[in-house]
Structure formats: structure tokens, C-alpha cells
MIDOSE-1310 file (N, C-alpha, C; in nm, 2 decimals, decimal comma, always signed):
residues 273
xxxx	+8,21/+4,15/+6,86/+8,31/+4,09/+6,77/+8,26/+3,96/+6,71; +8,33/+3,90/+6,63/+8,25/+3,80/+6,50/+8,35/+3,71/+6,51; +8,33/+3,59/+6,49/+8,44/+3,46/+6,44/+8,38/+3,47/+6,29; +8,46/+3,49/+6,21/+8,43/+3,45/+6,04/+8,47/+3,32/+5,98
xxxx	+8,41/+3,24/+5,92/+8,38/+3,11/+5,89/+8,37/+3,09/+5,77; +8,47/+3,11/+5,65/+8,50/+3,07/+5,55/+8,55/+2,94/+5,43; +8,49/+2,93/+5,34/+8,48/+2,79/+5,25/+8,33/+2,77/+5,19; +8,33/+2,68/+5,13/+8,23/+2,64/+5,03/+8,14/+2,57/+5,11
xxxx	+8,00/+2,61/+4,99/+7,88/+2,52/+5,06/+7,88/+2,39/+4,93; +7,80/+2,29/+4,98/+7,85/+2,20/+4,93/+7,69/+2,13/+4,85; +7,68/+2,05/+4,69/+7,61/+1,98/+4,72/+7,64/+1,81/+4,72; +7,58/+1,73/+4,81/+7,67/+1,63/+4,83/+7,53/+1,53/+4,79
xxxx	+7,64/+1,37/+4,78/+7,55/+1,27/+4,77/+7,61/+1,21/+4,87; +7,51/+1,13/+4,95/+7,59/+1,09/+5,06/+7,54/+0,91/+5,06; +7,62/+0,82/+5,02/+7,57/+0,65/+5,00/+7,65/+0,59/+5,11; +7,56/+0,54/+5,12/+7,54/+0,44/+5,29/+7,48/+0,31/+5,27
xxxx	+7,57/+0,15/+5,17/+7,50/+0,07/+5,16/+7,39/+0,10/+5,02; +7,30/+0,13/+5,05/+7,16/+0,07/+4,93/+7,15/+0,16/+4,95; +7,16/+0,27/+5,06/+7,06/+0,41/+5,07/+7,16/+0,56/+4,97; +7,11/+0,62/+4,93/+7,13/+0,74/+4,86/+7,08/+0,86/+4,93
xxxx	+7,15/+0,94/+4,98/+7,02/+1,09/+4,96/+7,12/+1,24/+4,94; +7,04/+1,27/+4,89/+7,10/+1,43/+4,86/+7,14/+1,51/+4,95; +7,20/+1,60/+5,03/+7,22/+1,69/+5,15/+7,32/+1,80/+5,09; +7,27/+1,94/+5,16/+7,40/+2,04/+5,20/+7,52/+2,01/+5,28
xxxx	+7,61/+2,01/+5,23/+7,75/+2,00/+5,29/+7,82/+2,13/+5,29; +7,95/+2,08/+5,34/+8,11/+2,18/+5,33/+8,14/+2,18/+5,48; +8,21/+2,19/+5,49/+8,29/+2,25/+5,65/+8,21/+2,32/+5,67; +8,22/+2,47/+5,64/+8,17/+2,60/+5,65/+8,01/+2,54/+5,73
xxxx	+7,93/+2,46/+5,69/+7,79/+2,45/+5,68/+7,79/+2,39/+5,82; +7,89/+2,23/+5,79/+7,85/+2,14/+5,94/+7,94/+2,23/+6,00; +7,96/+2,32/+6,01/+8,04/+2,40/+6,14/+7,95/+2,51/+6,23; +7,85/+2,55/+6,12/+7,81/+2,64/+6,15/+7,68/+2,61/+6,27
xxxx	+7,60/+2,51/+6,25/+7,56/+2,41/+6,34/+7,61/+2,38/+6,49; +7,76/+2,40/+6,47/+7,81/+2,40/+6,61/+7,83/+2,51/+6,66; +7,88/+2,61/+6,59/+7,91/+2,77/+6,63/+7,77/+2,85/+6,66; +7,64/+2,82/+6,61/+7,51/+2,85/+6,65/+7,47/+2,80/+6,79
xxxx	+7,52/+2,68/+6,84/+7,47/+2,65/+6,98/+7,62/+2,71/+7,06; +7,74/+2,74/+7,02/+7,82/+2,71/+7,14/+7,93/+2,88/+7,09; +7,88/+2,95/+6,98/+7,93/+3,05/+6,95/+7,93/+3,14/+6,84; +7,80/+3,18/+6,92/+7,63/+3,24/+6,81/+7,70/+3,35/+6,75
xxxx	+7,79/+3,42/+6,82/+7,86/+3,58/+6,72/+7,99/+3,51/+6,61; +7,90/+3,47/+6,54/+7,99/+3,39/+6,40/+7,92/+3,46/+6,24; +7,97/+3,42/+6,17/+7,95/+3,49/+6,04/+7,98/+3,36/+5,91; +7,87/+3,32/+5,85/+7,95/+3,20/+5,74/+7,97/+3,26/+5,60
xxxx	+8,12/+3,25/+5,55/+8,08/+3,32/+5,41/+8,11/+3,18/+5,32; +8,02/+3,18/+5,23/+8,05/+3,05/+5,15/+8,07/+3,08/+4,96; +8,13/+3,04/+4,90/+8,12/+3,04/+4,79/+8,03/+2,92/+4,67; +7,99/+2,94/+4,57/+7,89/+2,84/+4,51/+7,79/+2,95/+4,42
xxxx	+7,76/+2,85/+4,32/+7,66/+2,93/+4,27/+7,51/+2,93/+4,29; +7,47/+2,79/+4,33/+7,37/+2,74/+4,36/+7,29/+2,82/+4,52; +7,29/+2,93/+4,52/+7,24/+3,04/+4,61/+7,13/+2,96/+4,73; +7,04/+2,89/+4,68/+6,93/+2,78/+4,76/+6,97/+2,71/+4,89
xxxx	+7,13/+2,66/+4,88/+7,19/+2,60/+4,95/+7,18/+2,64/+5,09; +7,20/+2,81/+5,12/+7,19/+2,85/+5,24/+7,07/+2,81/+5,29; +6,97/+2,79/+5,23/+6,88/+2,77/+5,33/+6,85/+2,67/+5,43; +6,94/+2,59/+5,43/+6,96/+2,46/+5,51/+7,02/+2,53/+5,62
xxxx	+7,09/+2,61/+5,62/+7,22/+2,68/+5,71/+7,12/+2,68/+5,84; +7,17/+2,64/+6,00/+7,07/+2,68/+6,13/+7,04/+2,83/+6,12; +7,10/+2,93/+6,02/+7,06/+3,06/+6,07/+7,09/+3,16/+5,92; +7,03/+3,13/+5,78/+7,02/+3,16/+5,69/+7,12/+3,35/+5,67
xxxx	+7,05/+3,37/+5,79/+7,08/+3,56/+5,81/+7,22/+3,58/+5,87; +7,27/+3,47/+5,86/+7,44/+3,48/+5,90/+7,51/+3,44/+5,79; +7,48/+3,43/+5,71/+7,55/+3,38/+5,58/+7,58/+3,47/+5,49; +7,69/+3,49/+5,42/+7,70/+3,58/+5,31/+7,73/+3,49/+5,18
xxxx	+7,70/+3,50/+5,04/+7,73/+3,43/+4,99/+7,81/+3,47/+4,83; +7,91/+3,43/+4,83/+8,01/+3,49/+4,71/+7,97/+3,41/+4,60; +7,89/+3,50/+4,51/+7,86/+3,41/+4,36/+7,98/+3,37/+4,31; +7,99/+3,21/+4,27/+8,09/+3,20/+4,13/+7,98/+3,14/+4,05
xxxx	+8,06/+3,05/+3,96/+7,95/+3,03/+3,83/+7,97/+2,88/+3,89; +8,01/+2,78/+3,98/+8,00/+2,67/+4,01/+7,98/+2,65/+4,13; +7,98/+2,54/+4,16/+7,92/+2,45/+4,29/+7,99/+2,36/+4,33; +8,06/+2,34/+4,46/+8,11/+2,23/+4,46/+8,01/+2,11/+4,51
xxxx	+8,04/+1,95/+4,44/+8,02/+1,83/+4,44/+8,07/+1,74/+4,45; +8,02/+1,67/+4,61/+8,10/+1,57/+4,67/+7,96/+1,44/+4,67; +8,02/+1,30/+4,63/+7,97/+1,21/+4,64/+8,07/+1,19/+4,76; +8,02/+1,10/+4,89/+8,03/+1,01/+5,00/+8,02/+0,88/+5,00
xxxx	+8,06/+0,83/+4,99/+8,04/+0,66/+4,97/+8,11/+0,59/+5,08; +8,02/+0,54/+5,21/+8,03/+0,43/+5,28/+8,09/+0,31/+5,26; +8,17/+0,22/+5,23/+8,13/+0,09/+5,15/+8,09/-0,03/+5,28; +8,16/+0,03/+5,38/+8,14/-0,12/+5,52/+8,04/-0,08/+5,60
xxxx	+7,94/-0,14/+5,67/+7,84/-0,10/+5,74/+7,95/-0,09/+5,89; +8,04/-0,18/+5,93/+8,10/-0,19/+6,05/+8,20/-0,09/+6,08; +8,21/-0,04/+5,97/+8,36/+0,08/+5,99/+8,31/+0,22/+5,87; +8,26/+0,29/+5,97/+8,23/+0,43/+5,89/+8,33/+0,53/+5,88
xxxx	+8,50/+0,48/+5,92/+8,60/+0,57/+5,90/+8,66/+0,53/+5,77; +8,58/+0,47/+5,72/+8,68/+0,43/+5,51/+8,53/+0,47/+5,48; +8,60/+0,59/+5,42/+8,53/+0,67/+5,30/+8,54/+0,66/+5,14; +8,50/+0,68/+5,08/+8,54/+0,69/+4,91/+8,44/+0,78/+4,86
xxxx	+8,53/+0,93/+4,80/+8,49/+1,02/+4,78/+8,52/+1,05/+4,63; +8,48/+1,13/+4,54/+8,45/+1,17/+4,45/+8,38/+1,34/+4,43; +8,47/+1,39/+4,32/+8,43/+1,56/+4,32/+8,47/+1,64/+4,18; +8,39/+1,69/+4,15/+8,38/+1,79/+4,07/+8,47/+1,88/+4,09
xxxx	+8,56/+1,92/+4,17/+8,69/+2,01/+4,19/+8,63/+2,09/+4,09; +8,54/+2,19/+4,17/+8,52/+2,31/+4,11/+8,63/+2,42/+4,15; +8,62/+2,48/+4,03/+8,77/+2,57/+4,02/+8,67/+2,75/+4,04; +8,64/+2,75/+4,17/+8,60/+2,87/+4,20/+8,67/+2,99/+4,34
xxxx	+8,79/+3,04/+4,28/+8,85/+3,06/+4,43/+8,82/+3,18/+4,50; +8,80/+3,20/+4,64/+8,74/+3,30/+4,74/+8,90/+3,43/+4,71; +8,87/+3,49/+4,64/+8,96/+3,61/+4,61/+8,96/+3,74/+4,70; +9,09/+3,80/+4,75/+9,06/+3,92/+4,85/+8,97/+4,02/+4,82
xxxx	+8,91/+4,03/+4,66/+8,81/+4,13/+4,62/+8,71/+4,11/+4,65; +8,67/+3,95/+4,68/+8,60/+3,91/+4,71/+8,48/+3,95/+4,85; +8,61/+3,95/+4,89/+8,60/+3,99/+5,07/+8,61/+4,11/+5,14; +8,66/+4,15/+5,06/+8,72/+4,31/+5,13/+8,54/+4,39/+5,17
xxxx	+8,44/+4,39/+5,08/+8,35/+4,46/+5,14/+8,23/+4,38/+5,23; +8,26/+4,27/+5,26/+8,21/+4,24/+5,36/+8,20/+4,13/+5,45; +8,35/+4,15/+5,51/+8,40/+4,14/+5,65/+8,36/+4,23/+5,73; +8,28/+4,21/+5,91/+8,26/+4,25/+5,97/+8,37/+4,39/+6,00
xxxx	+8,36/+4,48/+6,07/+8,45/+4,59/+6,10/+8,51/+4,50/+6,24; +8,48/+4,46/+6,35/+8,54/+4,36/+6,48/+8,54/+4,25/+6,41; +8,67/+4,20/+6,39/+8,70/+4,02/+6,43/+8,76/+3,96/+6,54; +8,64/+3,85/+6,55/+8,73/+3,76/+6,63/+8,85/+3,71/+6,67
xxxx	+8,80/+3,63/+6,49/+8,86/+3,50/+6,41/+8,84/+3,45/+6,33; +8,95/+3,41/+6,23/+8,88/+3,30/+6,12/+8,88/+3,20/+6,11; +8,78/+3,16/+6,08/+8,82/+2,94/+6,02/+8,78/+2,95/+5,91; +8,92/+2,90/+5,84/+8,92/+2,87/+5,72/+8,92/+2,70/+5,65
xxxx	+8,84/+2,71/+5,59/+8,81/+2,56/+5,55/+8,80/+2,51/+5,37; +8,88/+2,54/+5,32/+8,90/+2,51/+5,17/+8,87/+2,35/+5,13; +8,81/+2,29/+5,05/+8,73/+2,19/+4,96/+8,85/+2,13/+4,87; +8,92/+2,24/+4,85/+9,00/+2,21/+4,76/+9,14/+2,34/+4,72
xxxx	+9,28/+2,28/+4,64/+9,37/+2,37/+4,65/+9,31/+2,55/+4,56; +9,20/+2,52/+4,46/+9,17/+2,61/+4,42/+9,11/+2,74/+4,55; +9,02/+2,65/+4,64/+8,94/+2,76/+4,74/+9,00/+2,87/+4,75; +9,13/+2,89/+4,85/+9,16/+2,97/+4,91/+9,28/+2,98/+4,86
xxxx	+9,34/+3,07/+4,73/+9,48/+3,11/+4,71/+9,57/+3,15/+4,81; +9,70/+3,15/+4,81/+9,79/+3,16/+4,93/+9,76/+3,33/+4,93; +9,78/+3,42/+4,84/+9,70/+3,55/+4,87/+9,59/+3,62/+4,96; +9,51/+3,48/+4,92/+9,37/+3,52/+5,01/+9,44/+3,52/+5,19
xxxx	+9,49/+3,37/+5,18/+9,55/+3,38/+5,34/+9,61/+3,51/+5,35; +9,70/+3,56/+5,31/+9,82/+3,64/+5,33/+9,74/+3,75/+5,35; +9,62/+3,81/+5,30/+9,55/+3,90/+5,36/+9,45/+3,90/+5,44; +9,40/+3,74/+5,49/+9,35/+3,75/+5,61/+9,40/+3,76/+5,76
xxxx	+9,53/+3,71/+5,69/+9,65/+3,72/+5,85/+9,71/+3,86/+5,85; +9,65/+3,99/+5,77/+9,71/+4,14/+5,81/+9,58/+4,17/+5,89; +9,47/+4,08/+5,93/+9,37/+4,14/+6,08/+9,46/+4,09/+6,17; +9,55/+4,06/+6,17/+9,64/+3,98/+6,29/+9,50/+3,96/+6,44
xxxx	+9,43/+3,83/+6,39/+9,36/+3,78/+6,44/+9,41/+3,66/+6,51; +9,36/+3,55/+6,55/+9,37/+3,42/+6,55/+9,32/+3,29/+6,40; +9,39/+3,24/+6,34/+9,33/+3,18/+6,21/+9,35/+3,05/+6,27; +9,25/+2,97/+6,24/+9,23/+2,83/+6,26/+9,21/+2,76/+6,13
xxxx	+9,26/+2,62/+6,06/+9,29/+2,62/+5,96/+9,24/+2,48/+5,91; +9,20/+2,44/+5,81/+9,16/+2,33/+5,78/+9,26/+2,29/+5,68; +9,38/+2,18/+5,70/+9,49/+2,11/+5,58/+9,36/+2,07/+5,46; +9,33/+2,01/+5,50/+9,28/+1,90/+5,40/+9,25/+1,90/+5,25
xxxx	+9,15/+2,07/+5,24/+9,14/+2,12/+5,10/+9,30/+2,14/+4,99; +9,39/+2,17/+5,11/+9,52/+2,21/+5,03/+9,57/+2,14/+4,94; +9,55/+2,01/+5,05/+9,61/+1,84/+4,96/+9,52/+1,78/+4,87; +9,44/+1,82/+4,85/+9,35/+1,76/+4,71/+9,37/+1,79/+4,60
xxxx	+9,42/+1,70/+4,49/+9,43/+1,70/+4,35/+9,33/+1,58/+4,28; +9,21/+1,64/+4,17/+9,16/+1,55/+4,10/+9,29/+1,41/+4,05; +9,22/+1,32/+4,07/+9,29/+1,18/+4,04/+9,22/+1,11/+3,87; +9,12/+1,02/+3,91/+9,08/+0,94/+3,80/+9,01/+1,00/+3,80
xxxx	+8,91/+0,98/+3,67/+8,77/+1,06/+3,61/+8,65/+0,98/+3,62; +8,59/+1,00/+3,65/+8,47/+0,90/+3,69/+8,32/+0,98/+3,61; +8,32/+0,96/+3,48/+8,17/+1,01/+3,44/+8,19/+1,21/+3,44; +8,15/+1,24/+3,59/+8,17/+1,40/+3,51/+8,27/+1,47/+3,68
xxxx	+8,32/+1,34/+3,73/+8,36/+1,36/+3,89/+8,52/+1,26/+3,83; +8,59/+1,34/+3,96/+8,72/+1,29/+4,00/+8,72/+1,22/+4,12; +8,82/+1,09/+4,14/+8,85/+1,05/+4,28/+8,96/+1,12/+4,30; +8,99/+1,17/+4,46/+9,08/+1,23/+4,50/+9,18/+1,21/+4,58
xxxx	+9,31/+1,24/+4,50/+9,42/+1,21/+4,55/+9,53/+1,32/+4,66; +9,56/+1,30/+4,74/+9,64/+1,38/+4,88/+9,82/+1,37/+4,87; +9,82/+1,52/+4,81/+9,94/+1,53/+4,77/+10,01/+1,68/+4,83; +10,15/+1,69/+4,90/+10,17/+1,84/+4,95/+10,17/+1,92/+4,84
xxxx	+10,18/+2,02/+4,90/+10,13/+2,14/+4,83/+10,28/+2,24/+4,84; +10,38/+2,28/+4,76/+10,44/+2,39/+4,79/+10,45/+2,48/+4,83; +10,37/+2,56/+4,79/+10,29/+2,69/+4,88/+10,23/+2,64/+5,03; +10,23/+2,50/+5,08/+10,16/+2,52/+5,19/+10,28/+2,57/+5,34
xxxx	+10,42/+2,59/+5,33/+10,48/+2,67/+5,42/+10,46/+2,78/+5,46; +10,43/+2,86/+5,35/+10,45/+2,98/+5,37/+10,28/+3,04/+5,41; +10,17/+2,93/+5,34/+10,03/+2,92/+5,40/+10,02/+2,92/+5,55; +10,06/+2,84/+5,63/+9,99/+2,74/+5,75/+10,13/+2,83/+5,84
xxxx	+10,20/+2,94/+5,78/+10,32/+3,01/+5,84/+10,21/+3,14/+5,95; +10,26/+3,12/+6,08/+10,20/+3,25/+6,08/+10,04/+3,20/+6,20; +9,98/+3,08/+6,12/+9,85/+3,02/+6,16/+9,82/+3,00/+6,31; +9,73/+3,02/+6,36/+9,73/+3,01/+6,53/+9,73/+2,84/+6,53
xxxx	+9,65/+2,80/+6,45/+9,62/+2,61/+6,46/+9,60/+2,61/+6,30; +9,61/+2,44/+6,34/+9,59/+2,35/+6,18/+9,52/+2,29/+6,26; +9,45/+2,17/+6,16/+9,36/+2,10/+6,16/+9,37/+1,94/+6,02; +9,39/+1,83/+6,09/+9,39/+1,75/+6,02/+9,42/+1,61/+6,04
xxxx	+9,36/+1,50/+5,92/+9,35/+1,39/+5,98/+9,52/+1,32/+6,01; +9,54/+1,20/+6,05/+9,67/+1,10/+6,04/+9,73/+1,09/+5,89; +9,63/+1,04/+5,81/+9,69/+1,04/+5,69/+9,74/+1,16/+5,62; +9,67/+1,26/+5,66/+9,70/+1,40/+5,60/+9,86/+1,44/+5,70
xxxx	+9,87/+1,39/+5,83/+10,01/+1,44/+5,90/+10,09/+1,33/+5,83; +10,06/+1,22/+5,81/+10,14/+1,15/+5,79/+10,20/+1,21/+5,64; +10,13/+1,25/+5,56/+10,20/+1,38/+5,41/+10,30/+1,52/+5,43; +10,26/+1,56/+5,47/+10,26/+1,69/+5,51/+10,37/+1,69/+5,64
xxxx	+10,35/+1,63/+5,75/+10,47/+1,67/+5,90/+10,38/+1,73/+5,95; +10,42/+1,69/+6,11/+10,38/+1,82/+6,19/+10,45/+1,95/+6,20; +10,59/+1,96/+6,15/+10,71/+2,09/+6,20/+10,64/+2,20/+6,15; +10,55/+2,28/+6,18/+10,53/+2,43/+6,12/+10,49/+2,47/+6,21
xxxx	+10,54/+2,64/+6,22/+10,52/+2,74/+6,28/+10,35/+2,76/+6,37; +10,30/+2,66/+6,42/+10,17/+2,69/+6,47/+10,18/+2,68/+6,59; +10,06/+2,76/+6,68/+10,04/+2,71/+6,82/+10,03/+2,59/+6,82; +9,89/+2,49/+6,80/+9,86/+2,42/+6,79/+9,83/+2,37/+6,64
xxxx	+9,88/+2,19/+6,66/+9,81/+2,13/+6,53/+9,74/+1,99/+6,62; +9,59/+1,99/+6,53/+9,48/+1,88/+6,59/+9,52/+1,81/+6,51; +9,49/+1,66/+6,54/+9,52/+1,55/+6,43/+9,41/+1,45/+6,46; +9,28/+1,44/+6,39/+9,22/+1,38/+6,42/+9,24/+1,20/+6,37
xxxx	+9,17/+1,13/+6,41/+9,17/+1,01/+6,38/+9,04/+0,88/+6,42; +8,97/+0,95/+6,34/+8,79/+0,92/+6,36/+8,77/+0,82/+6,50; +8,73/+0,68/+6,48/+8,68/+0,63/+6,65/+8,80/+0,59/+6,71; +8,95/+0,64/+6,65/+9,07/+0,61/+6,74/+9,07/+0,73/+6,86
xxxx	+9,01/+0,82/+6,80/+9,04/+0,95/+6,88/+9,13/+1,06/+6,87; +9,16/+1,13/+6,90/+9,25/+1,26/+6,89/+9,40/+1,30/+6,90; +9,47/+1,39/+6,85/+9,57/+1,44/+6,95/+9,61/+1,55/+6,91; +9,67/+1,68/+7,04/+9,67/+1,77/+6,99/+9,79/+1,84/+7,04
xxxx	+9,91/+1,85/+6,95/+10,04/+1,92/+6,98/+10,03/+2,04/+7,03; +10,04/+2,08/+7,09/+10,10/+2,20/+7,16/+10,19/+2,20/+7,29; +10,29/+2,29/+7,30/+10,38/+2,22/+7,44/+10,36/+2,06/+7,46; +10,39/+1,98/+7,43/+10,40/+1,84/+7,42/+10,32/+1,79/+7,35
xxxx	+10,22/+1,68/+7,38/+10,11/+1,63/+7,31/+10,05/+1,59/+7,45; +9,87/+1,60/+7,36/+9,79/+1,59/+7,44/+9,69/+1,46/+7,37; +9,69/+1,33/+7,41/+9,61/+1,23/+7,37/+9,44/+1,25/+7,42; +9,37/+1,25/+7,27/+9,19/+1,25/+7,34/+9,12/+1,13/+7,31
xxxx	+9,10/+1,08/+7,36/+9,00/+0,99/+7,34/+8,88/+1,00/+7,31; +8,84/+0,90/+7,20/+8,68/+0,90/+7,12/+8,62/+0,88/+7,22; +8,49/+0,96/+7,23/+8,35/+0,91/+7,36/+8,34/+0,79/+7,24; +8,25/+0,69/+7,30/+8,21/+0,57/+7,30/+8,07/+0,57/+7,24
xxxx	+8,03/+0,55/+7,09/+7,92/+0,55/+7,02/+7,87/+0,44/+7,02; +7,75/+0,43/+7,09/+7,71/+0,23/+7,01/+7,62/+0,27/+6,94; +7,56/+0,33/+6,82/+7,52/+0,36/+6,70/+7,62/+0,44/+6,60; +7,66/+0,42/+6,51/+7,67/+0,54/+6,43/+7,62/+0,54/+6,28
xxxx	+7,57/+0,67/+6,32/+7,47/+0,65/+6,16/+7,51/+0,72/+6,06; +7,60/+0,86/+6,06/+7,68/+0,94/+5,98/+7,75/+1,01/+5,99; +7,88/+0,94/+5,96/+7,98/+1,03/+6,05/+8,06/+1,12/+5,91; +7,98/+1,19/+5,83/+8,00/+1,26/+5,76/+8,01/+1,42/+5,77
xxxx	+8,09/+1,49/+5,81/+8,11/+1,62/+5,84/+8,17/+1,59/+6,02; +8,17/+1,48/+6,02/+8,25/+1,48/+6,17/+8,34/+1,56/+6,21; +8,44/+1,50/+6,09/+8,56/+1,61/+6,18/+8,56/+1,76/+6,20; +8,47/+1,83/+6,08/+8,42/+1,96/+6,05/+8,39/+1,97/+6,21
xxxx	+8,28/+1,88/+6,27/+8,19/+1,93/+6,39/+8,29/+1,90/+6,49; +8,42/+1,86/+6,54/+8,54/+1,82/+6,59/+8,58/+1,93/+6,56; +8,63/+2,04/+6,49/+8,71/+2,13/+6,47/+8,62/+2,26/+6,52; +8,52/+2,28/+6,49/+8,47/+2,36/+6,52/+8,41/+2,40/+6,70
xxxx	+8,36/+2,28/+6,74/+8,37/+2,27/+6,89/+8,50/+2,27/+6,99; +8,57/+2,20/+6,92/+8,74/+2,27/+6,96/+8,73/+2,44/+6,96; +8,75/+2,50/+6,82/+8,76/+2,60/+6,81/+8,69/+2,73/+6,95; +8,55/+2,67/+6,93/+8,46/+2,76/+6,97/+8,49/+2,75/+7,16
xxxx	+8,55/+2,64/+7,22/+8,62/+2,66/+7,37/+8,72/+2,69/+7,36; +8,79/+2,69/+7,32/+8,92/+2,77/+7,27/+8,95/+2,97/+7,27; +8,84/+2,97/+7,23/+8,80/+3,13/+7,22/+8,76/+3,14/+7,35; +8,68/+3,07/+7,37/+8,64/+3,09/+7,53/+8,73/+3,05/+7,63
xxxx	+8,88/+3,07/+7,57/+8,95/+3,03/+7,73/+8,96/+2,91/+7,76; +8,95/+2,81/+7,69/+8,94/+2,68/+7,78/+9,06/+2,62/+7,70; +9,10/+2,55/+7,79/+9,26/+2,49/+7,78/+9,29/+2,33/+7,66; +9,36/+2,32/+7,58/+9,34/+2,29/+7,50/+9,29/+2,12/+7,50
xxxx	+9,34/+2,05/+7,62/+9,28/+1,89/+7,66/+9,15/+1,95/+7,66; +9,05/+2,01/+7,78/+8,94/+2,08/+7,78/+8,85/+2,10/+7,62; +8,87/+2,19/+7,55/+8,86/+2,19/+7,39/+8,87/+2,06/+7,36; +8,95/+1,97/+7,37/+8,97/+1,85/+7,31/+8,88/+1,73/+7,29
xxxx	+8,87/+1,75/+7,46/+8,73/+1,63/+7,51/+8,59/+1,70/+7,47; +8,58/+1,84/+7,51/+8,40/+1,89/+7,44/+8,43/+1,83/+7,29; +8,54/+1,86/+7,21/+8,46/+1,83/+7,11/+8,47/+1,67/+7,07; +8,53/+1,61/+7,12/+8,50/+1,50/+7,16/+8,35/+1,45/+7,10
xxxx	+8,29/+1,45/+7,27/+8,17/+1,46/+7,30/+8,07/+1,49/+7,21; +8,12/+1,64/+7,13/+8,00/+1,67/+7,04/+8,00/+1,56/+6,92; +8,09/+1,55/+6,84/+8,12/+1,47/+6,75/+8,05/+1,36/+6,76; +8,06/+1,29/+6,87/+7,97/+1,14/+6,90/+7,87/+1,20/+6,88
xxxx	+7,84/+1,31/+6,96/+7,64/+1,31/+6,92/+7,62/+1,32/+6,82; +7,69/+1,39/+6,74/+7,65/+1,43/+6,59/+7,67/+1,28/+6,54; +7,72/+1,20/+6,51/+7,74/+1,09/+6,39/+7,57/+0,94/+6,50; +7,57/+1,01/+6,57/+7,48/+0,91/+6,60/+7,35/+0,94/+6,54
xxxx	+7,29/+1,03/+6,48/+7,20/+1,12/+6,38/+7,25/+1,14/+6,20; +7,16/+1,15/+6,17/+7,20/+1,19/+6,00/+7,20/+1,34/+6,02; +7,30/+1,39/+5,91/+7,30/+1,54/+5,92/+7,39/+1,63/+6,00; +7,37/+1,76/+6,01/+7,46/+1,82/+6,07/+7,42/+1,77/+6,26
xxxx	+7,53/+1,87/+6,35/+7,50/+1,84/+6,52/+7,36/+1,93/+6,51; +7,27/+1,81/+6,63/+7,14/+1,95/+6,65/+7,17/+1,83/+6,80; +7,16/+2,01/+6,90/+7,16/+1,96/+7,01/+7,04/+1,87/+7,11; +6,91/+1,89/+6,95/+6,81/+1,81/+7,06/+6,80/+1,66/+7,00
x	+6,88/+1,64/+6,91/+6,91/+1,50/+6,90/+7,00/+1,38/+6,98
């Protein structure tokens, strides 16, 4: 059986201060990083046109890739050396959406599960969901792409503004989990039909509704060097003990744990860092 891992590959600028550098992004990518060490029978499908991208991926031969004619582009922007949880982003809100025609010839025959991870409201039409939830699998869900709307114009990029979505009821209806930060619950509500919803909240730490709430605490970083794709690597190590049975405080604290290691490094989680 397969966990399927859907969303865009990304190409990003990532500014930290004076420093600049180029890197592969998206959910899909820094997730895949963690599903290779902790839940190798995974599958990445990503959309983009820029085909090169995979090769960054920890395992190129698990990737499928859906040609569009664009790419999504995310600038990162740091501005405080002391607080790496204020970000200022910027994006090309490429209008390339993962369509069920898309998919239909190649999804594994056994599924897991899917994580779904949209960039933006274009990624994943509410269609696309509505036929990934007839595998009546487990779907694990990323908010965040749903609530993005290009804002101001910046040269050939948008800043991005977090706005609900009407269609997102009948989306996240149905969903085993969601996934998302404070500000994003603070839009949106918690009240929907899910097992569980994560609510991240970078070095404050966690929480995770289900049958009551479950408070996680941040492990304790005395470096952090890029905590870009964090919560990606927090959702995905959740995810991946979760499948394995492990109870959702359990899930909560691993991924925890991984998260710190990863932002104490540039780049995606590599466990010999």
C-alpha cells in the first residue's frame, strides 16, 4: 500500500538578512524528506513545469510529475534575525490546477492515503477533492493553500493575503485531519466535520483537537537557521505515526522533535544532520 502525497514543487527564493539563495520548495518536497526516513511506501505527485526540480527530491523514482505550462514561485523573506516565525512572502500564484484527468492514470492500484497540500486556491479544485475522497481512504489536509489570494503586485509577484474560502465546507467535509497555523484558525474556525485539526504555532508549539485538546510543546532549539518548510516537516511526521498507530499526543511530540532538527540546518529534514 502507498500514502500519496500531492501539491506543487516549488521554485523558491529564500532571504535571510543579506543572504539570498535559490532552493526547491512546496509541501509535497519538504514532506517527502520525512516520509523517506519514517514512511518509505509513499508516492510524490507534483505539478510544475519546470521538470528539473525533482531532482532535488531524497528519492527522484517516487515522484510523478504533472506537466502544466507554469511553476510555482515563492520568495521567503526573514526580516528579524531573533524571530524566524515573521515571514514575508511573495508569489507568482501560478494558476495551474491538479485536475481528476490528471490523476486518474496514475494513482497506485492500493492506497494508503493522501496528503494533500495546495500552494494555492487554484491547486486543488473542490472536484479534485471530491474524487479523491470516493478511495474512502484517510485524507490529511493542508488549509493554508485554500486561503490564499494574490494581494499587491510587486514587479512580476503578489503579496499574499488569507481570506475564507466558500467552497472550503464542503472541501475539509468528510477529511480525516486538517492542518494549520493560529492565524489561519483564527479565519476559518475550528467547527468542521474532521477527526482531527492540528494547529500549529511555530516556537509556541502545538495543539491538536481531537476528543478534547491536546497541548504540544516546541522541543527547545538554541540555533535556528531555517525554519522554512517547517510546518510541512511537522505535518508530515505527525502524519506518518499516525498511520502507524500511534496516538495522536504521541504523533504530536515526534513531530515535534523532528521539526527542531530540521530548522536547525538549511533545507529540507536529513536525519544525519
Amino acid at each position: 500500500m502507498t500514502l500519496v502525497v500531492i501539491g506543487p514543487v516549488t521554485h523558491d527564493l529564500v532571504v535571510i538578512g543579506d543572504e539570498k539563495s535559490n532552493k526547491v520548495g512546496g509541501a509535497t518536497y519538504f514532506q517527502s524528506f520525512v516520509f523517506e526516513e519514517f514512511y518509505s511506501d509513499y508516492m510524490a505527485i507534483v505539478n510544475c513545469f519546470d521538470e528539473r526540480l525533482i531532482d532535488d527530491f531524497p528519492d527522484a523514482g517516487k515522484v510523478r510529475v504533472i506537466r502544466k505550462e507554469d511553476t510555482h514561485f515563492f520568495v521567503n523573506r526573514y526580516p528579524f534575525d531573533d524571530n524566524r516565525d515573521v515571514r514575508e512572502q511573495l508569489s507568482n500564484f501560478a494558476d495551474i490546477p491538479i485536475l481528476k484527468s490528471d490523476l486518474e492514470d496514475i494513482l497506485p492500484d492500493v492506497i494508503d492515503g493522501f496528503v494533500l497540500n495546495p500552494l494555492n486556491r487554484y491547486d486543488l479544485p473542490a472536484e479534485t477533492v471530491e474524487f479523491l475522497k470516493s478511495f474512502d481512504v484517510p485524507i490529511f489536509l493542508s488549509v493554508q493553500g485554500f486561503l490564499r489570494l494574490p494581494d499587491v503586485k510587486v514587479n512580476d509577484n503578489y503579496t499574499l493575503k488569507l481570506c475564507n474560502f466558500d467552497r472550503l465546507d464542503d472541501i475539509l467535509r468528510g477529511v480525516s485531519a486538517i492542518f494549520l497555523d493560529e492565524g489561519e484558525a483564527n479565519i476559518i474556525g475550528v467547527d468542521y466535520d474532521v477527526d482531527e485539526i492540528v494547529i500549529t504555532n511555530g516556537s509556541l508549539g502545538s495543539r491538536i483537537i481531537c476528543d478534547g485538546e491536546i497541548k504540544i510543546d516546541a522541543v527547545e532549539c538554541d540555533k535556528v537557521v531555517d525554519t522554512t518548510g517547517c510546518g510541512d516537516t511537522y505535518m508530515a511526521a505527525y502524519i506518518s505515526q499516525r498511520l502507524l498507530l500511534k496516538s495522536a499526543e504521541n504523533a504530536g511530540n515526534f513531530a515535534s522533535q523532528i521539526a527542531s532538527k530540521k530548522i536547525r540546518n538549511y533545507g529540507p529534514y536529513n536525519k544525519n544532520k
